[in-house]
C-alpha positions in Angstrom: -80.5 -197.1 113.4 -84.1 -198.2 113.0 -84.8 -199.7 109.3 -88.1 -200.3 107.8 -89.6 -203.6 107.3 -89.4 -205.5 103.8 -93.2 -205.1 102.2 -94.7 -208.1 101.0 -97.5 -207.6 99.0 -99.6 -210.4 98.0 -102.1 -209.6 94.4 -103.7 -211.4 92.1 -107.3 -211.8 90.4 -110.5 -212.6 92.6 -110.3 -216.3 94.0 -106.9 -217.4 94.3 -106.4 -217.6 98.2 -104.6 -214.3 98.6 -106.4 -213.8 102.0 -105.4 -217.3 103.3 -102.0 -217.5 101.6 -101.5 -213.8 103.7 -102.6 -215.6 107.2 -100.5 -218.6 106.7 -97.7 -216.7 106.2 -98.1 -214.4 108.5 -98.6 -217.3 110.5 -95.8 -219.0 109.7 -93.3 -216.4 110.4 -94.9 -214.7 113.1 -95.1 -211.5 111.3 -97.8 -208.7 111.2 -100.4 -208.0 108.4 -102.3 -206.2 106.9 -106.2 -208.1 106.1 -108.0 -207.4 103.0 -109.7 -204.0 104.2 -112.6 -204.0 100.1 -114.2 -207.4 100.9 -115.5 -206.5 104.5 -116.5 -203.4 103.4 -118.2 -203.9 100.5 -120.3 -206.5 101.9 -121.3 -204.2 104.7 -122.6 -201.3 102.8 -126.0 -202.8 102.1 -126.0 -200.8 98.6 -123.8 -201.0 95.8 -120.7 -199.1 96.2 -119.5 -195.7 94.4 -116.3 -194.4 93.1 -116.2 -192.9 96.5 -116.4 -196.3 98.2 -114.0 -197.2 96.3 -111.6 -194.3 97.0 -112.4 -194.7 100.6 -110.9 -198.3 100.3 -107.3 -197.0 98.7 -106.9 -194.2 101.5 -107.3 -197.2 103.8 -105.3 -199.6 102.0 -102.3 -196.3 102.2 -102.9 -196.8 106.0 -102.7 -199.9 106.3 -99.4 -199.5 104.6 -98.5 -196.5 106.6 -99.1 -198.6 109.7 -97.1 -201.5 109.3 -94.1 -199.6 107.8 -93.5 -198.8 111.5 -93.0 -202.3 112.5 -89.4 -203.4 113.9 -90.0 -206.8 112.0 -88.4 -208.1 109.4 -91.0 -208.2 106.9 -94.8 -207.3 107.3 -97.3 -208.4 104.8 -100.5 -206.9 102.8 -103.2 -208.6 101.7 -103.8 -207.1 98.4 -102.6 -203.4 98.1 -103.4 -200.0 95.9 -102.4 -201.7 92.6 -105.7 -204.0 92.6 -107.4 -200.8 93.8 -106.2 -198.9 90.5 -107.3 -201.4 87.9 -110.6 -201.4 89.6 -111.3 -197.8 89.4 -109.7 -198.0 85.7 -112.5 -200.9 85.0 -115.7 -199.9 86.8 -115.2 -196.3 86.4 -112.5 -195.7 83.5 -111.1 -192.9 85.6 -108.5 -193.4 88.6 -107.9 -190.2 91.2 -104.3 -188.8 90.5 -103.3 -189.0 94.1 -103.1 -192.9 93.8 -100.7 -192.8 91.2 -98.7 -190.8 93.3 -99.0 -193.0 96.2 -98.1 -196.1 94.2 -94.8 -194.4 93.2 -94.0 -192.9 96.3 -94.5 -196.4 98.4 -92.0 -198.9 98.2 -93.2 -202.5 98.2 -90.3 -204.9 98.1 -92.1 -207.8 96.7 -95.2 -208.9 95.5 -96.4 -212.4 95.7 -99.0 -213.0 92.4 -101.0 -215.4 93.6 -102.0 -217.8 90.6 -104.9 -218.7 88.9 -104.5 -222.0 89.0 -107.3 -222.4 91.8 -111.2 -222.4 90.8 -113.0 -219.2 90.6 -115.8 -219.8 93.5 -118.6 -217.1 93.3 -119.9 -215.4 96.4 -121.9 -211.7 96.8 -119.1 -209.5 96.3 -116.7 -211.4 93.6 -117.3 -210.1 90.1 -114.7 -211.1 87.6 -114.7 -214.8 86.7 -114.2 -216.8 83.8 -112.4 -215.0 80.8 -112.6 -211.6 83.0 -110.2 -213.3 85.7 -107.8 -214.3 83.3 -107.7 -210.6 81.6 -107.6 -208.8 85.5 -104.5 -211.3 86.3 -102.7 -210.5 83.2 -103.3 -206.5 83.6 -101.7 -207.0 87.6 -99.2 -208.3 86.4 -98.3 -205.7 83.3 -98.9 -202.9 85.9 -96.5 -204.4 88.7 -93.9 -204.6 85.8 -94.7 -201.1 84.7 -93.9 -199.4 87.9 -90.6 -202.1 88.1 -91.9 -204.0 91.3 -90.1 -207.5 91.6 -92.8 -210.2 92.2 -93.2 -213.9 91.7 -96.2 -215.8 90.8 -97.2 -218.6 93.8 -98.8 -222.0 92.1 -100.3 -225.0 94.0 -103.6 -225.8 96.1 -103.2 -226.1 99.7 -100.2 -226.9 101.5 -97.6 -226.5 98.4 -99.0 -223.1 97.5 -98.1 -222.0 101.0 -94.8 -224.0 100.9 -93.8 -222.5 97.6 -94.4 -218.7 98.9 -92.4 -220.5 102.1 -89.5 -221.2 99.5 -89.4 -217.8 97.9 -89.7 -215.8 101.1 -86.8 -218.1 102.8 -84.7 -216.8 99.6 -85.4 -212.7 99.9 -85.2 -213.3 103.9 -82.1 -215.5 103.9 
């Protein structure tokens, strides 16, 4: 009987290294992934983006998911997932479209991986939320992952021992 992979999302506030902590783990144990699908996007659009950008990017983020949850591996991974996508809607547009909510319940993710803000904030064209703002958008992640009862960890370090502490955790829900 065919089982699903484990889901391994990996979250936290703009500028912590989720996007290379996802490759280097995917790396690392030869496992698929899922890139960061808002960033791309966002800077390709030219304009600013809408609440229907923005909806766009969750019903992509859901494939994504969809996608990999076909996988014969172990574990597949997701760079950021519909949790980030929900607090942004509930910040920029102080409304969030019920179907998400629903998704989010219905889609199991076995573990997410908070990446910590313990690396600088480094500005670029599509990051928004440093400073005090970070802080606030890690700590609501966080509250909302324990709302919905998700298990997660939070990943410290620069570099190599941010990688080898996400190594460390994943070895222990992988055996």
């Amino acid at each position: 009987m065919r089982t699903s992979p484990k889901i391994i999302a990996i979250t936290g506030a703009e500028s912590t290294g989720k996007s290379s902590l996802t490759e280097a783990l995917a790396q690392h144990y030869k496992v698929p992934f899922e890139a960061e699908f808002a960033r791309e996007y966002i800077l390709e659009l030219g304009r600013p983006y809408t609440f229907e950008d923005v909806e766009f990017i969750a019903k992509k983020q859901v494939e994504g998911y969809n996608s990999l949850i076909r996988s014969d591996y172990p574990f597949v991974i997701l760079d950021t997932w519909l949790l980030i996508t929900k607090i942004w809607f509930e910040v920029v547009y102080n409304k969030v479209p019920a179907w998400i909510e629903q998704e989010i319940q219905k889609l199991n993710i076995d573990l997410f991986l908070v990446c910590d803000t313990d690396l600088p904030w480094i500005a670029d064209n599509v990051r928004e939320n440093g400073g005090e703002n970070r802080a606030k958008l890690q700590k609501r992640y966080i509250e909302e992952i324990e709302k919905y009862n998700f298990q997660y960890k939070i990943i410290s370090g620069v570099g190599e021992k941010r990688i080898k502490n996400a190594i460390h955790i994943l070895n222990q829900l992988i055996g």
